[in-house]
C-alpha positions as CSV (number, residue, x, y, z in Angstrom):
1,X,8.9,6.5,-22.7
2,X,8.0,6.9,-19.5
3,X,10.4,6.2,-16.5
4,X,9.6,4.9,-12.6
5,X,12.0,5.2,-10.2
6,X,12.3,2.7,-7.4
7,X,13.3,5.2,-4.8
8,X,10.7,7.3,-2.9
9,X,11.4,10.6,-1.1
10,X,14.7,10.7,1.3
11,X,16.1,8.2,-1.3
12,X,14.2,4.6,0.2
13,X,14.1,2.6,-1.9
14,X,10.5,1.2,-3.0
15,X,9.2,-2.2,-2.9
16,X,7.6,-3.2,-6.8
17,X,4.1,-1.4,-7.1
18,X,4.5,1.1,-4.4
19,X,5.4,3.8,-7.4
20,X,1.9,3.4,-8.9
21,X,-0.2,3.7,-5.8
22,X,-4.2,4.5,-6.3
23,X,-4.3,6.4,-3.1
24,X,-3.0,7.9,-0.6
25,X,-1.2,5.8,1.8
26,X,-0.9,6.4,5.7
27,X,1.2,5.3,8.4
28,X,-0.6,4.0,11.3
29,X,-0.6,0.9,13.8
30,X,-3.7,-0.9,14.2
31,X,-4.1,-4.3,15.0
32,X,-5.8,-6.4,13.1
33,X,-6.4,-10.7,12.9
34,X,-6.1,-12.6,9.5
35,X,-7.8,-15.8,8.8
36,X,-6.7,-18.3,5.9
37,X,-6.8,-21.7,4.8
38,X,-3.7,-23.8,4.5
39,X,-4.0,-27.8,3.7
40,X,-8.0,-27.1,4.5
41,X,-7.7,-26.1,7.9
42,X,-8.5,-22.4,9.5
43,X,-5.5,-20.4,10.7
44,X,-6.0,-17.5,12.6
45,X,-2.7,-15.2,13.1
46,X,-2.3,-11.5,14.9
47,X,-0.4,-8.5,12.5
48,X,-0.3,-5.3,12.8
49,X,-0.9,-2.9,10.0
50,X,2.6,-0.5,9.1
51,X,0.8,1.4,6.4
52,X,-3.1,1.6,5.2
53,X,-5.0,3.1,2.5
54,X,-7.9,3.1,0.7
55,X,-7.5,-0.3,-1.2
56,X,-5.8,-2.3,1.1
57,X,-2.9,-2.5,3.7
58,X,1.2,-3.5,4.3
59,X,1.1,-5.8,7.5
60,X,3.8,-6.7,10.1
61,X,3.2,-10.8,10.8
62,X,5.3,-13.6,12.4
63,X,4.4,-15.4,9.4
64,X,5.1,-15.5,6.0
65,X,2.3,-16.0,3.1
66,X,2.2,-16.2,-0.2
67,X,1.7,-14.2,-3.0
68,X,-2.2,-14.6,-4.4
69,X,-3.0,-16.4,-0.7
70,X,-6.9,-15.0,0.2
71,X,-7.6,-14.3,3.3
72,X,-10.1,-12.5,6.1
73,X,-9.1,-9.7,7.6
74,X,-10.4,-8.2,10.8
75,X,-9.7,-4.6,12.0
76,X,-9.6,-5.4,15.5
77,X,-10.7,-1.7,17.0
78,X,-14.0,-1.7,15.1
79,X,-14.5,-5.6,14.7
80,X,-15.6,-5.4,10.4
81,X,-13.8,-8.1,8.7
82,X,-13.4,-8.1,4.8
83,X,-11.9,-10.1,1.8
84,X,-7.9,-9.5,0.8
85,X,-5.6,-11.1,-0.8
86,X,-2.2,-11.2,-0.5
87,X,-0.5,-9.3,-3.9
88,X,3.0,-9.7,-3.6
89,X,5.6,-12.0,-1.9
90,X,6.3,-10.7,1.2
91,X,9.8,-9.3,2.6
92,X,11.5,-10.2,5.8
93,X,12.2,-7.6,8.7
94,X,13.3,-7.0,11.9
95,X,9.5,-7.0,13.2
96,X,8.3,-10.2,10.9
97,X,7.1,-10.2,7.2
98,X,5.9,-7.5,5.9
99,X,2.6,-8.6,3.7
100,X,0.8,-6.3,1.2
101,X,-2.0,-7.1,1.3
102,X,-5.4,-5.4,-1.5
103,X,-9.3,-6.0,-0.4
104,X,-11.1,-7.5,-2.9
105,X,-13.4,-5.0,-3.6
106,X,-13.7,-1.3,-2.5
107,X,-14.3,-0.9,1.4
108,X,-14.4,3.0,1.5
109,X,-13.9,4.0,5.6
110,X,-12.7,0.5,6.4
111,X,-9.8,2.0,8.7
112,X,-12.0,4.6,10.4
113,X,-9.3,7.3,9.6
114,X,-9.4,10.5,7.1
115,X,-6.6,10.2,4.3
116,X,-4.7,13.2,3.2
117,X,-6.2,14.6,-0.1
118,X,-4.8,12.7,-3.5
119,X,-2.7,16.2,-4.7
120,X,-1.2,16.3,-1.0
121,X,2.5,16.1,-0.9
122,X,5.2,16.1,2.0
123,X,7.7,19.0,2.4
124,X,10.6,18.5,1.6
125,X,13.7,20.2,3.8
């Protein structure tokens, strides 16, 4: 049997998938615009990213979506927009929602940055 633990390193606890991740995941700011539908009318809101990697993103939004919504999103330093959806429901915070959000297919260099390689871990004090 095999056993996942719902706290991460320094004991914080994990929000549902995050123990499984695909790759590596990096903390980062960048500003970025998502477009959905909702009752067939175009909404454009600002986030800003919390956390990236290579198949997707967490965001910090004024607004709450739901789980499975599909949306556009824009990286608003380089302009390229791509397909996500929206894979879990999201949490409230301080900041907003936080919204995990996965492209819908692979969009290797989307966020422009170099990821740590996939056997790198943190030291721990």
């Amino acid at each position: 049997m095999i056993k996942t633990s719902l706290q991460g390193a320094g004991g914080q606890q994990l929000l549902p998938g995050e123990e499984r991740r695909r790759s590596q995941r990096v903390m980062i700011r960048v500003p970025v615009s998502i477009d959905f539908a909702i009752a067939g009318k175009r909404v454009t809101v600002q986030a800003m990213t919390v956390s990236v990697n290579d198949h997707g993103a967490m965001l910090s939004c004024s607004r709450s979506l739901a789980a499975d919504v599909n949306l556009e999103i824009t990286n608003e330093r380089t302009g390229e927009k791509h397909p996500c959806k929206v894979t879990r429901p999201p949490v409230e915070s301080p900041e907003g929602y936080l919204i995990p959000v996965e492209f819908l297919a692979p969009c290797p260099g989307y966020w422009r940055i170099s990821f740590p390689p996939t056997n790198w871990k943190p030291v721990e004090d």
